[in-house]
LUMPATI-976015 format. One line per field, with one value per atom (N, C-alpha, C, O): x, y, z; residue number from 1; residue in three letters. Coordinates in nm, 2 decimals. Each point is the difference from the previous one (the first is absolute). Layout:
u <- c(X_...);
v <- c(Y_...);
w <- c(Z_...);
num <- c(NUM_...);
residuo <- c(ALA_...);
END
This chain:
u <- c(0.08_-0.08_0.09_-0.03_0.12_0.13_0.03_0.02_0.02_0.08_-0.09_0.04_-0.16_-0.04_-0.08_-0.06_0.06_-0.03_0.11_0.00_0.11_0.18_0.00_0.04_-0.08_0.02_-0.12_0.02_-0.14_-0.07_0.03_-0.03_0.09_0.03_0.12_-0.01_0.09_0.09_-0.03_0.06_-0.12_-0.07_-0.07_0.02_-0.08_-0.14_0.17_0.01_0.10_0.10_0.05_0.02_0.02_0.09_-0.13_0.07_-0.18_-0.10_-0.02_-0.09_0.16_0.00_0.07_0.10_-0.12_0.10_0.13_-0.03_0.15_0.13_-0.02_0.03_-0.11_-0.02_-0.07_0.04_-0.16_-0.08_0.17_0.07_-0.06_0.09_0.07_0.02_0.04_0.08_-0.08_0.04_-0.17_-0.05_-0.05_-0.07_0.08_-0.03_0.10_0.00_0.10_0.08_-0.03_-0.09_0.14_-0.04_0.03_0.12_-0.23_0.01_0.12_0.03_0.00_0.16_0.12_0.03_0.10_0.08_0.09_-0.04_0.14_0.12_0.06_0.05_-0.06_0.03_0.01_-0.09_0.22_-0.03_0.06_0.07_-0.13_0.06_-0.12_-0.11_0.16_-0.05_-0.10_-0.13_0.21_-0.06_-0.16_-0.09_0.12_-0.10_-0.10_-0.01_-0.05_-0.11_-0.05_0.04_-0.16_-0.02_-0.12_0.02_-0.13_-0.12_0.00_-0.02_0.04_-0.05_-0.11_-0.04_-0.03_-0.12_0.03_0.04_-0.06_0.04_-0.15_-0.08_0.04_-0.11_-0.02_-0.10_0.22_-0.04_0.08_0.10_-0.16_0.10_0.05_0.00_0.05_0.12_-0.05_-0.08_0.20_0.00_-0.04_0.03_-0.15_-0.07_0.11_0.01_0.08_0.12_-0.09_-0.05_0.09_-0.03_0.12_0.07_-0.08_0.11_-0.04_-0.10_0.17_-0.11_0.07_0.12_-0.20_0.02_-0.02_-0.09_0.19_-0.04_-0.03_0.09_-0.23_-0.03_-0.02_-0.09_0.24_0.03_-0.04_-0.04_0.05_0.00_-0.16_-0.06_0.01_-0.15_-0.03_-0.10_0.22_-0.01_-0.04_-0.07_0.15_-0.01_-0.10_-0.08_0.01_-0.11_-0.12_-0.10_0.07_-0.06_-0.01_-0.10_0.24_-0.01_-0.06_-0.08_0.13_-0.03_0.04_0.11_-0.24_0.00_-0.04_-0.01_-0.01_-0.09_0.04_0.12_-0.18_0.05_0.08_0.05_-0.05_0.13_-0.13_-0.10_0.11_-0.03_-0.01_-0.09_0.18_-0.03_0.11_0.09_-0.07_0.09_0.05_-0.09_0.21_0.03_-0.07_-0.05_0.03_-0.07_0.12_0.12_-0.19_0.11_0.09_0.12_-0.20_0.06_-0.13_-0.13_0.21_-0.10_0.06_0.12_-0.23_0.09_0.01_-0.10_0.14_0.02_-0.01_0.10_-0.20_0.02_0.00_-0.09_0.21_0.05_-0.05_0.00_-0.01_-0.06_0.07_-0.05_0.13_0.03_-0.06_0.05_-0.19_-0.09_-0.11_-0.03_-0.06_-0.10_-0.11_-0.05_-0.01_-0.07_-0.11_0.00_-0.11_-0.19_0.03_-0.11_0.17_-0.04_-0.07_0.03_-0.13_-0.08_0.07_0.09_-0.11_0.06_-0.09_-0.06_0.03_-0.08_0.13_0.11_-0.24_0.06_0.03_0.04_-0.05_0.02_0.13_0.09_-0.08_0.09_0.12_0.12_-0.23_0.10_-0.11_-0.12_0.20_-0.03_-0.06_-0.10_0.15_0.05_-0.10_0.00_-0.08_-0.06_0.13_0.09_-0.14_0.11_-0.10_-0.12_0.24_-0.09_0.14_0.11_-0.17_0.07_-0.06_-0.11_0.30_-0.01_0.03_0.11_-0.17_0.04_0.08_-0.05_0.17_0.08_0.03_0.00_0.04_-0.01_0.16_0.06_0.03_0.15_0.08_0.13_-0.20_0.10_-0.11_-0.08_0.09_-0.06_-0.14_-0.02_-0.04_-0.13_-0.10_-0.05_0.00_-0.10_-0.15_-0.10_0.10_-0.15_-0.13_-0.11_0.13_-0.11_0.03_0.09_-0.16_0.05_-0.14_-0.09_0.09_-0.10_0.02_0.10_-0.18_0.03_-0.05_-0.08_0.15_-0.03_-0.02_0.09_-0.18_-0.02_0.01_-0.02_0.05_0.04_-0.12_-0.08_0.08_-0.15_-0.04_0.06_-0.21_-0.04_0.08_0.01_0.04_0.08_0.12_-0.01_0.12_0.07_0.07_0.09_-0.10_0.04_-0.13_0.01_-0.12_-0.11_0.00_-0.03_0.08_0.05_-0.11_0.02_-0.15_-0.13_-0.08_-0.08_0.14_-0.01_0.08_-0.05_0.16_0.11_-0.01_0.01_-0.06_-0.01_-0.19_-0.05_0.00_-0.12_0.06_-0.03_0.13_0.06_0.12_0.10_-0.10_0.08_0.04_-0.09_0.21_0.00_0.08_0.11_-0.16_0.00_0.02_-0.07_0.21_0.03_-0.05_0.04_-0.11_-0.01_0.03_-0.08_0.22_0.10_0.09_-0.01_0.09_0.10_0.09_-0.06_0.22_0.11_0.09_-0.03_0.17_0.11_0.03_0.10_-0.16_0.08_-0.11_-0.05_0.03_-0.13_0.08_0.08_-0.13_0.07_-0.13_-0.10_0.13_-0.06_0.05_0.12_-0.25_0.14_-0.14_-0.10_0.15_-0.11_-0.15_-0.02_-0.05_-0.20_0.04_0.07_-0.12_0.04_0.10_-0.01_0.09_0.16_-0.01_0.04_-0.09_-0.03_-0.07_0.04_-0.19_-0.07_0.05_-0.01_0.09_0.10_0.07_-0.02_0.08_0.11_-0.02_0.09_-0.24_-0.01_0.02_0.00_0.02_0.06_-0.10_-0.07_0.05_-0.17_0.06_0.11_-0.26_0.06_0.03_-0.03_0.12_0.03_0.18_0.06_-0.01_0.10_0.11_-0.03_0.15_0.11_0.05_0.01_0.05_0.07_0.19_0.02_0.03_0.13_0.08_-0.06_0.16_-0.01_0.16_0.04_0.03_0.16_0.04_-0.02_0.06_0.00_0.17_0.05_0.01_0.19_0.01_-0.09_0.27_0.08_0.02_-0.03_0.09_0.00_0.10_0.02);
v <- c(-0.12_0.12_0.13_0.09_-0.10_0.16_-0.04_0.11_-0.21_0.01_0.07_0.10_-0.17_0.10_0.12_0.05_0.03_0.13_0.06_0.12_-0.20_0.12_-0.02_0.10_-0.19_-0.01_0.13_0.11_-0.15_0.11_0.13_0.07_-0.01_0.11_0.05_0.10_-0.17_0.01_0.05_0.08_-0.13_-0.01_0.12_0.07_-0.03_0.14_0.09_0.10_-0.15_0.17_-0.02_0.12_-0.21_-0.02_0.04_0.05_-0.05_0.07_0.16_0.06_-0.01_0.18_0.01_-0.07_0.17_0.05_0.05_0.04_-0.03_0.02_0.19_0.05_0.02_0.13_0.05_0.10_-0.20_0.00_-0.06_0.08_-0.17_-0.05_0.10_0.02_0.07_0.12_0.06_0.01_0.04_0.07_-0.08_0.06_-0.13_-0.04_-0.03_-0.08_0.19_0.05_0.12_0.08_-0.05_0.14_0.10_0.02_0.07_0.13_0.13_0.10_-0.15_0.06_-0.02_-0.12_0.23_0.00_0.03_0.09_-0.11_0.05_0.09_-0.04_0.14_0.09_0.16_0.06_0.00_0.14_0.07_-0.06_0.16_0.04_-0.03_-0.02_0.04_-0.08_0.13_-0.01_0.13_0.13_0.06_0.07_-0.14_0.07_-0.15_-0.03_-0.04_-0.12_0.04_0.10_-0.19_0.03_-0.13_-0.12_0.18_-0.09_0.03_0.11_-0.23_0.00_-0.08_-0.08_0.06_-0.05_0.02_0.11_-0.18_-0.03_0.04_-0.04_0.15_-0.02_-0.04_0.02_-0.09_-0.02_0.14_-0.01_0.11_0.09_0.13_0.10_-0.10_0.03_-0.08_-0.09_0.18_-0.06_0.14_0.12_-0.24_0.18_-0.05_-0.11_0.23_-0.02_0.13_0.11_-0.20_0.05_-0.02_-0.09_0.27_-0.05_-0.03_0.06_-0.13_-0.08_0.05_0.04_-0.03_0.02_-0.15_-0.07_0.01_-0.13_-0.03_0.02_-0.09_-0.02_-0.17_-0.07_0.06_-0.15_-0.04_-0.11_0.16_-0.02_0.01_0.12_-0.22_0.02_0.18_0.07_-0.02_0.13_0.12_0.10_-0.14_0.07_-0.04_0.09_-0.21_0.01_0.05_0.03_-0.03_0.07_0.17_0.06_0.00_0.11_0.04_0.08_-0.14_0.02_0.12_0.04_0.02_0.12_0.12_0.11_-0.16_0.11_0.12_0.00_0.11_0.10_0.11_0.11_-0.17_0.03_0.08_-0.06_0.19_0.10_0.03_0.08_-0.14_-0.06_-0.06_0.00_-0.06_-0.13_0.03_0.02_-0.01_0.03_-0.08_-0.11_0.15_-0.06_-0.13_0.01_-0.14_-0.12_0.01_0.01_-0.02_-0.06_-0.09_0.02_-0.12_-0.07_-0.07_0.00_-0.06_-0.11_-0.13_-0.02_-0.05_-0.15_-0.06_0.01_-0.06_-0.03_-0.18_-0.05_-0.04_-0.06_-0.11_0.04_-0.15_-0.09_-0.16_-0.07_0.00_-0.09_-0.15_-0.10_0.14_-0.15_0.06_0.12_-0.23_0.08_0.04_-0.08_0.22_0.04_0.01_-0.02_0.06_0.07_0.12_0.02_0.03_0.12_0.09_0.03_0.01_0.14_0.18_0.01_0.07_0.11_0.10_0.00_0.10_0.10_0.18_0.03_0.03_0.13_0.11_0.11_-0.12_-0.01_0.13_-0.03_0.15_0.09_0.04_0.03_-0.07_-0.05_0.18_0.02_0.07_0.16_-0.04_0.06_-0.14_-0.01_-0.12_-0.10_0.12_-0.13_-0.07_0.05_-0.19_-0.11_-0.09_-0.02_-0.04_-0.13_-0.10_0.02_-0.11_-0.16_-0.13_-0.04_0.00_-0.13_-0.07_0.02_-0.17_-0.12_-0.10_-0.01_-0.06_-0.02_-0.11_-0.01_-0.13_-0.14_-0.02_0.10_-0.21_0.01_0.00_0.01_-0.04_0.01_0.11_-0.01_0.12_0.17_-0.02_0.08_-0.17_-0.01_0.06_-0.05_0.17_0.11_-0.05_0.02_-0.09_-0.05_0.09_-0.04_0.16_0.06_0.16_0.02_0.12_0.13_0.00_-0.08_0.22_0.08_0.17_0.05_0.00_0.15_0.00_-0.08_0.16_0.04_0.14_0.05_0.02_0.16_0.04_-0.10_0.20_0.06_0.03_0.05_-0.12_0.03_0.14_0.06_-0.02_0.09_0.10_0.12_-0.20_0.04_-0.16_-0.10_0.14_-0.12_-0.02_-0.09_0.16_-0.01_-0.09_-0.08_0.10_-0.12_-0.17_-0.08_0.07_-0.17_-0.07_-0.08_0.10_-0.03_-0.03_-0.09_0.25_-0.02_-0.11_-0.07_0.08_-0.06_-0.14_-0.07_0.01_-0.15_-0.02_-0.11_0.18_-0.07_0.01_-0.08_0.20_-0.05_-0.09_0.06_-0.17_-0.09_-0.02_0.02_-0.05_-0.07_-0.10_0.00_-0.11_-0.14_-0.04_0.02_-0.10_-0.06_-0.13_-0.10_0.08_-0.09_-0.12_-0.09_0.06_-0.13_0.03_0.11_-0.20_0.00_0.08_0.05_0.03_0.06_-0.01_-0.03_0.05_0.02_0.14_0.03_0.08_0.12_0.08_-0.03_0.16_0.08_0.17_0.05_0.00_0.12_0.10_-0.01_0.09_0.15_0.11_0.02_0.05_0.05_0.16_0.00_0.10_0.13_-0.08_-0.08_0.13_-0.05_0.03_0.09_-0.21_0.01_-0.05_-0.04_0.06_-0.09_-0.10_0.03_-0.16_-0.06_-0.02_-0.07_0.15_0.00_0.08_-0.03_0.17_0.08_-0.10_-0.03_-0.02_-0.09_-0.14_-0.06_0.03_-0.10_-0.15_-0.11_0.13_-0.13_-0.04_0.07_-0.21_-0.06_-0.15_-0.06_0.01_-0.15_-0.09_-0.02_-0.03_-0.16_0.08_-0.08_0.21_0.05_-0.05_-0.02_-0.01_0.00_0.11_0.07_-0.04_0.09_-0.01_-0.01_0.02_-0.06_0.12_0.10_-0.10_0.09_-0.06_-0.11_0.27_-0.02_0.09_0.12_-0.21_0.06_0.07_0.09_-0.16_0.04_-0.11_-0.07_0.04_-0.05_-0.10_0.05_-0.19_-0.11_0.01_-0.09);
w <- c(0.00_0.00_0.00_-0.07_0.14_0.03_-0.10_-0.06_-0.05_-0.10_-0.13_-0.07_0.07_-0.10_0.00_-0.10_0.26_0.02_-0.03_-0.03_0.02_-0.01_-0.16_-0.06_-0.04_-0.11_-0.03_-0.05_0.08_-0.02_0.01_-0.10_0.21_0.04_-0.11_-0.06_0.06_-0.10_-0.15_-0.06_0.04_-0.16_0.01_-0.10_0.18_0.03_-0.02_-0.07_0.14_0.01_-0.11_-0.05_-0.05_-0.11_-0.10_-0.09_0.05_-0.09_0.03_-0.05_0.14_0.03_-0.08_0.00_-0.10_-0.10_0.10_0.11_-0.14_0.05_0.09_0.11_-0.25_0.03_0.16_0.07_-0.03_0.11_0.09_0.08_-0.10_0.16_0.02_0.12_-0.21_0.06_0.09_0.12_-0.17_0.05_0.16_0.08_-0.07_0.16_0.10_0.10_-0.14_0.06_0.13_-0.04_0.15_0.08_-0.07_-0.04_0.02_-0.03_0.06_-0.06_0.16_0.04_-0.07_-0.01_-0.06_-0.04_0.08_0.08_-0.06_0.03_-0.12_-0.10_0.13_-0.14_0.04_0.06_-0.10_0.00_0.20_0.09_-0.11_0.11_0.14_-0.03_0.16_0.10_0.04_0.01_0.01_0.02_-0.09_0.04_-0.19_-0.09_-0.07_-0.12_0.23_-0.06_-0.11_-0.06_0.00_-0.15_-0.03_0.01_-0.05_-0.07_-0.14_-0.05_-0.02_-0.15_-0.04_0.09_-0.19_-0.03_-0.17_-0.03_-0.04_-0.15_-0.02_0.08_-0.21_-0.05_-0.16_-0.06_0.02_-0.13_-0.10_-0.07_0.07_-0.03_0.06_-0.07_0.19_0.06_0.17_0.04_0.01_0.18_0.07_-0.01_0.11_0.09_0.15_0.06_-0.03_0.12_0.09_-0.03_0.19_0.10_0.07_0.02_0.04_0.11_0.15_0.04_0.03_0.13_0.13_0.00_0.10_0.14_0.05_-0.05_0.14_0.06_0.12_0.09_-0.05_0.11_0.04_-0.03_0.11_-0.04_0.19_0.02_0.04_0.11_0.11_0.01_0.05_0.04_0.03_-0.02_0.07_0.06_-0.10_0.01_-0.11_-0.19_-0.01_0.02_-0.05_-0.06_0.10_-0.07_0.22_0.03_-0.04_-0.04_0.08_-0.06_-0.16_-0.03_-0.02_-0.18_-0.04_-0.03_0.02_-0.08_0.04_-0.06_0.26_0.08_0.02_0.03_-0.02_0.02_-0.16_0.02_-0.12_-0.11_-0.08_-0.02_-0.02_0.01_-0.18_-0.04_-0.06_-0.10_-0.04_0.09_-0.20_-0.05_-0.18_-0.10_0.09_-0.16_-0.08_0.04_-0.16_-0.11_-0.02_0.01_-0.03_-0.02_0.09_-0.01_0.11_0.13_0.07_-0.02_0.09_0.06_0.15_0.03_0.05_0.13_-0.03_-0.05_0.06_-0.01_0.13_0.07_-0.03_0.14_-0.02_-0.07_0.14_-0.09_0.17_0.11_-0.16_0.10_0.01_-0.09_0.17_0.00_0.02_0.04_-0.08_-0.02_-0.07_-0.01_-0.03_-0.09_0.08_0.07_-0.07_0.10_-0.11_-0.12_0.21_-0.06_0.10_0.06_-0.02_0.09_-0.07_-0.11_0.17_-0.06_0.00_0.09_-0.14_0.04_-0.03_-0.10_0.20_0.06_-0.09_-0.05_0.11_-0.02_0.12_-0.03_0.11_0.15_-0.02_-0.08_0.16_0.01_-0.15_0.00_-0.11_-0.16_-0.06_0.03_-0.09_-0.02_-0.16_-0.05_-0.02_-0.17_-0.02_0.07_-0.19_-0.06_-0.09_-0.06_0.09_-0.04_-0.11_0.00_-0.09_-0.01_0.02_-0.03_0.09_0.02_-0.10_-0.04_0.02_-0.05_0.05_0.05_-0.01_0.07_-0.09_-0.11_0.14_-0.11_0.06_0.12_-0.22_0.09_0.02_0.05_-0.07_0.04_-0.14_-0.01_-0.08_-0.17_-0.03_-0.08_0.15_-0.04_-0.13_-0.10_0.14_-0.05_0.05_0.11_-0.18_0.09_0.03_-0.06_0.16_0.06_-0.01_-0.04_0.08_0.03_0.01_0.08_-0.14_0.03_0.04_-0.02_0.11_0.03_0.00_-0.03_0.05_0.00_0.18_0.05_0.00_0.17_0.01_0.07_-0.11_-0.01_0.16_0.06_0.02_0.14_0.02_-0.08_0.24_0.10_-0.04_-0.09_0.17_0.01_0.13_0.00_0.10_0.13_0.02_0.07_-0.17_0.05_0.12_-0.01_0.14_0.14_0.06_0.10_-0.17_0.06_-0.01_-0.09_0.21_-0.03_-0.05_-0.09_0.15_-0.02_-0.12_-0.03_-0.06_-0.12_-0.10_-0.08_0.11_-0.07_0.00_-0.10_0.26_-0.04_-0.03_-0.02_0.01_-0.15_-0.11_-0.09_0.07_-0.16_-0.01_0.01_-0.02_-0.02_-0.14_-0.08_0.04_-0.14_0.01_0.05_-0.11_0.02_-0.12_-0.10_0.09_-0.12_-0.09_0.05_-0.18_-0.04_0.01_0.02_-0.02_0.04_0.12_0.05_0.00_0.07_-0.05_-0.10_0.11_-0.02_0.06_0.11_-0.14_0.06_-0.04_0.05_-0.13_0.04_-0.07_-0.11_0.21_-0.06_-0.02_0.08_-0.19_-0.04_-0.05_-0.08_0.15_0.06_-0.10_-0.02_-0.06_-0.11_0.05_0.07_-0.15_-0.02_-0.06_-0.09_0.15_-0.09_-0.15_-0.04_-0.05_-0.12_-0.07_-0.11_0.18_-0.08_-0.10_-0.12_0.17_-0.06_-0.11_-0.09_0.09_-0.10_-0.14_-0.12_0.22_-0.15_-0.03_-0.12_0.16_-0.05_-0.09_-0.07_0.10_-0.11_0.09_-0.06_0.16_0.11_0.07_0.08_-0.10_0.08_0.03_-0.02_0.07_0.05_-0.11_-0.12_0.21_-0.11_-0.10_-0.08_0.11_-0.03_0.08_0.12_-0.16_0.08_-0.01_-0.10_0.27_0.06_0.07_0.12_-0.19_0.09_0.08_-0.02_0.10_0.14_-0.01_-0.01_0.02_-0.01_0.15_0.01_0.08_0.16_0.00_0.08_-0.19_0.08_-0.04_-0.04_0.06_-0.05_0.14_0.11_-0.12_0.10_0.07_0.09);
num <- c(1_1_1_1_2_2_2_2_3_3_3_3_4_4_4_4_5_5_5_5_6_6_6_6_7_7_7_7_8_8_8_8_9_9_9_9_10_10_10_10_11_11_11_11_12_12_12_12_13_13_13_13_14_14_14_14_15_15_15_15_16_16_16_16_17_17_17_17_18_18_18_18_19_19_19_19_20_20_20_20_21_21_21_21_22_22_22_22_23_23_23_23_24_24_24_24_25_25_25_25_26_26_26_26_27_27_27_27_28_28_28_28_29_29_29_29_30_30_30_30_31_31_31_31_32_32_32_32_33_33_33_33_34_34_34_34_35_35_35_35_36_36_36_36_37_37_37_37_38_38_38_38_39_39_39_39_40_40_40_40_41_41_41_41_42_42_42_42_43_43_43_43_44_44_44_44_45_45_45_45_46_46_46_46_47_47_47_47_48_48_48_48_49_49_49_49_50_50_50_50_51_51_51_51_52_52_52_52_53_53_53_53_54_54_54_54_55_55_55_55_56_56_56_56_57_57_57_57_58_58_58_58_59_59_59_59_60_60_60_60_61_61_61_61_62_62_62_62_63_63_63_63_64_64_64_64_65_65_65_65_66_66_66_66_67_67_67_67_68_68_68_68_69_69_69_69_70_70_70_70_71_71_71_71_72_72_72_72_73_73_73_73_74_74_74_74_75_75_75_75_76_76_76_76_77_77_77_77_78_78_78_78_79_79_79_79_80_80_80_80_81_81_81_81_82_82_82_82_83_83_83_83_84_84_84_84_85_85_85_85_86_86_86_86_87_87_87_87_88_88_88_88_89_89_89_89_90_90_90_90_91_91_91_91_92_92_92_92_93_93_93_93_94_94_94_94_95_95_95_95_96_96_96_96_97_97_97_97_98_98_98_98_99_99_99_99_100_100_100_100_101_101_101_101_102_102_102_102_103_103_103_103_104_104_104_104_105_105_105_105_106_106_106_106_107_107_107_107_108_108_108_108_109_109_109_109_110_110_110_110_111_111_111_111_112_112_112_112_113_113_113_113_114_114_114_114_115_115_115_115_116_116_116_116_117_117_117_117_118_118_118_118_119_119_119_119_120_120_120_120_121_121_121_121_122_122_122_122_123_123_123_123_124_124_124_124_125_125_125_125_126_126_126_126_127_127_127_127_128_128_128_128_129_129_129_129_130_130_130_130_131_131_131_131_132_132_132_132_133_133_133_133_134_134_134_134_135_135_135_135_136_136_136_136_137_137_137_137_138_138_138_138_139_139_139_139_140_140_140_140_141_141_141_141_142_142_142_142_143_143_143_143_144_144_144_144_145_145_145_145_146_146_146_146_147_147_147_147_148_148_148_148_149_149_149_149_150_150_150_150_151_151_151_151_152_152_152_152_153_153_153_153_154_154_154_154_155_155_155_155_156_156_156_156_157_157_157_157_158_158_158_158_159_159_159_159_160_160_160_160_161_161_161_161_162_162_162_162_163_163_163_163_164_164_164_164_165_165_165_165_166_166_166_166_167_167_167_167);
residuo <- c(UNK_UNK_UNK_UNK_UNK_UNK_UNK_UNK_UNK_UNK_UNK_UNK_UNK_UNK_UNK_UNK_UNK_UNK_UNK_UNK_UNK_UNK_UNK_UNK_UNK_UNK_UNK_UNK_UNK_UNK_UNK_UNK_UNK_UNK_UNK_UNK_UNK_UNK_UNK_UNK_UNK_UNK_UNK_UNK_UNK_UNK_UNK_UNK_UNK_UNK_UNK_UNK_UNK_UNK_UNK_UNK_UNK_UNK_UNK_UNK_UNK_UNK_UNK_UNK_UNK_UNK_UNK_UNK_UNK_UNK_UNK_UNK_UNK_UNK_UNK_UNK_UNK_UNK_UNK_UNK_UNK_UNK_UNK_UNK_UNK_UNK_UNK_UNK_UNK_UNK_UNK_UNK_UNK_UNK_UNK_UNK_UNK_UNK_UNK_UNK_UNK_UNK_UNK_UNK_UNK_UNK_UNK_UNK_UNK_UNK_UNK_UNK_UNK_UNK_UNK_UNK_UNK_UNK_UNK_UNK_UNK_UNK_UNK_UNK_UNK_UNK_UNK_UNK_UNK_UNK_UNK_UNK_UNK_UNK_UNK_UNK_UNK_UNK_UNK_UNK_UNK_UNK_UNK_UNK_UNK_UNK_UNK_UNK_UNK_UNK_UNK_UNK_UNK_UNK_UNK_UNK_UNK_UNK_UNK_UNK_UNK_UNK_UNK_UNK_UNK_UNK_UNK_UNK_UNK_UNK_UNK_UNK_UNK_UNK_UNK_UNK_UNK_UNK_UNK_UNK_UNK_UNK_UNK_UNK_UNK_UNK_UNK_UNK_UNK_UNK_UNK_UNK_UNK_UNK_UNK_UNK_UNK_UNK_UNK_UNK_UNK_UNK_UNK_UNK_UNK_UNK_UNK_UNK_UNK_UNK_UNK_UNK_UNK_UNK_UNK_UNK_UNK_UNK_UNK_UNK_UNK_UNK_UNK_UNK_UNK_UNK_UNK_UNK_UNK_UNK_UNK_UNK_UNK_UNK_UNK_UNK_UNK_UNK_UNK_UNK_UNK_UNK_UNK_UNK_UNK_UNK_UNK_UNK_UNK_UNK_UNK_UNK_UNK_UNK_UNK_UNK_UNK_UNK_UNK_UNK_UNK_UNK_UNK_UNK_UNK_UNK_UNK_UNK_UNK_UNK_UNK_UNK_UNK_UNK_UNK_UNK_UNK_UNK_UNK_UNK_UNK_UNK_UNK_UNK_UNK_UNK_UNK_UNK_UNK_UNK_UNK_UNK_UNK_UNK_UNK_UNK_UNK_UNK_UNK_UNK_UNK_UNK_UNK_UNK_UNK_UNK_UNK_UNK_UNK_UNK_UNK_UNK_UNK_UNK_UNK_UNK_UNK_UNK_UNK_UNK_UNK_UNK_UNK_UNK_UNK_UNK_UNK_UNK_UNK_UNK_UNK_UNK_UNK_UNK_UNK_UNK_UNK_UNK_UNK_UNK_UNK_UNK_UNK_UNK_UNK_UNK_UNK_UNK_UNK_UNK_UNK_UNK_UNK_UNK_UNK_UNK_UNK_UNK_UNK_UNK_UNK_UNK_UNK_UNK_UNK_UNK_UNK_UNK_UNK_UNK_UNK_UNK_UNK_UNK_UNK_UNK_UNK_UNK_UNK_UNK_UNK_UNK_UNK_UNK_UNK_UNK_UNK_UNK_UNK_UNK_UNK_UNK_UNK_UNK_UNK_UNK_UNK_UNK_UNK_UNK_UNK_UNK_UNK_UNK_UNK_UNK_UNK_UNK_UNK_UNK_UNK_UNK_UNK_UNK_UNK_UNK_UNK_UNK_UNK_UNK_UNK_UNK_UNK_UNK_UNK_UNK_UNK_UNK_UNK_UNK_UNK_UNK_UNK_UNK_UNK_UNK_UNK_UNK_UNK_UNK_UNK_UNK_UNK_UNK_UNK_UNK_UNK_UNK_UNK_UNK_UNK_UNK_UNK_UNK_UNK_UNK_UNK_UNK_UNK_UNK_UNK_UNK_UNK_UNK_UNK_UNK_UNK_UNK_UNK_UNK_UNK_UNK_UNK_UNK_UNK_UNK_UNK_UNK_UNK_UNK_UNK_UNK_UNK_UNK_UNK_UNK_UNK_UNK_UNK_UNK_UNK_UNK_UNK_UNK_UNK_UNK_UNK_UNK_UNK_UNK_UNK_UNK_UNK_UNK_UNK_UNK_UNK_UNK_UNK_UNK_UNK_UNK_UNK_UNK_UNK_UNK_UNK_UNK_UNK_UNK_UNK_UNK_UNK_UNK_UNK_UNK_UNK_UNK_UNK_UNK_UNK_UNK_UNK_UNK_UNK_UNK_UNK_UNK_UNK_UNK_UNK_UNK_UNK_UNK_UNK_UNK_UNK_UNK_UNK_UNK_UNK_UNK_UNK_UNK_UNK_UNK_UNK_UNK_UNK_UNK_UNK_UNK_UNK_UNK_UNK_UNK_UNK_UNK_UNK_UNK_UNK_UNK_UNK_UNK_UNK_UNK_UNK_UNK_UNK_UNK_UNK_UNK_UNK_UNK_UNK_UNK_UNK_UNK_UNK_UNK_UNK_UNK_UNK_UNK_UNK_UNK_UNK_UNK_UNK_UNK_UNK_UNK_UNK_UNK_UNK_UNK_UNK_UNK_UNK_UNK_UNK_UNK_UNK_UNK_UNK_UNK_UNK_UNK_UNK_UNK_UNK_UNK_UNK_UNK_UNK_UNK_UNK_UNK_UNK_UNK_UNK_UNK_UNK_UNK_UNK_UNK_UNK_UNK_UNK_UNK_UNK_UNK_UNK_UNK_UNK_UNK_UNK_UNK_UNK_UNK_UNK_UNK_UNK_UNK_UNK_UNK_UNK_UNK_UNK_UNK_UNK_UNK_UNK_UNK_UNK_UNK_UNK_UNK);
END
């Protein structure tokens, strides 16, 4: 029975065209400078680049984007997670409408939303009835200006690859 679930399984990975196995690779590169991170997303005819703020650490990603008063055009946060989470994310003490992409571990974009700014974002009250809850599971959710994405032509089912620094 294990023998011909491993033959099976085998056969299901050797019929992926060669092109896909690359791609189920992690969306993390080792590339470039450590100081200046970096999101690309291929659209077919050119590359939409963001440059990233990173919130790698439970403390970062609590903080996020709170308090930040506005954010350059193609810039975004990467808040970057070491197992695959569903966490929801609120707007909670956040000044700037956002939209987020939920992104799985070979930078496959699960799920965007737009998160337009409370009516009073110091009201905790308010903030957790608005919840935004991601379609699938993810390993890393990116917080860009409201819109980004939609200008840019970048929706689900896109890959995104993410160059942090050099190893």
């Amino acid at each position: 029975m294990r023998t011909t679930l491993l033959a099976l399984i085998i056969a299901a990975l050797l019929a992926i065209p060669p092109s896909d196995r690359v791609r189920a690779q992690t969306a993390i590169n080792s590339c470039g400078d450590p100081a200046s991170p970096y999101a690309e997303v291929d659209l077919g005819k050119g590359v939409a680049h963001l440059d990233l703020l990173l919130a790698r650490t439970e403390a970062e990603r609590e903080q996020g984007l709170m308090f930040v008063q506005n954010m350059p055009p193609d810039t975004g946060m990467l808040f970057i997670y070491t197992a695959q989470s569903s966490e929801a994310y609120w707007m909670y003490h956040t000044l700037i409408p956002l939209s987020i992409a939920w992104i799985d571990h070979d930078g496959t974009i699960v799920d965007i939303q737009d998160m337009p700014v409370l009516k009073d974002p110091n009201d905790m009250a308010e903030a957790a009835q608005t919840v935004y809850s991601p379609r699938a599971p993810y390993w890393f959710a990116l917080e860009v200006n409201e819109g980004w994405f939609f200008q840019h032509g970048v929706g689900v089912g896109q890959q995104m690859s993410f160059c942090l620094g050099g190893s």
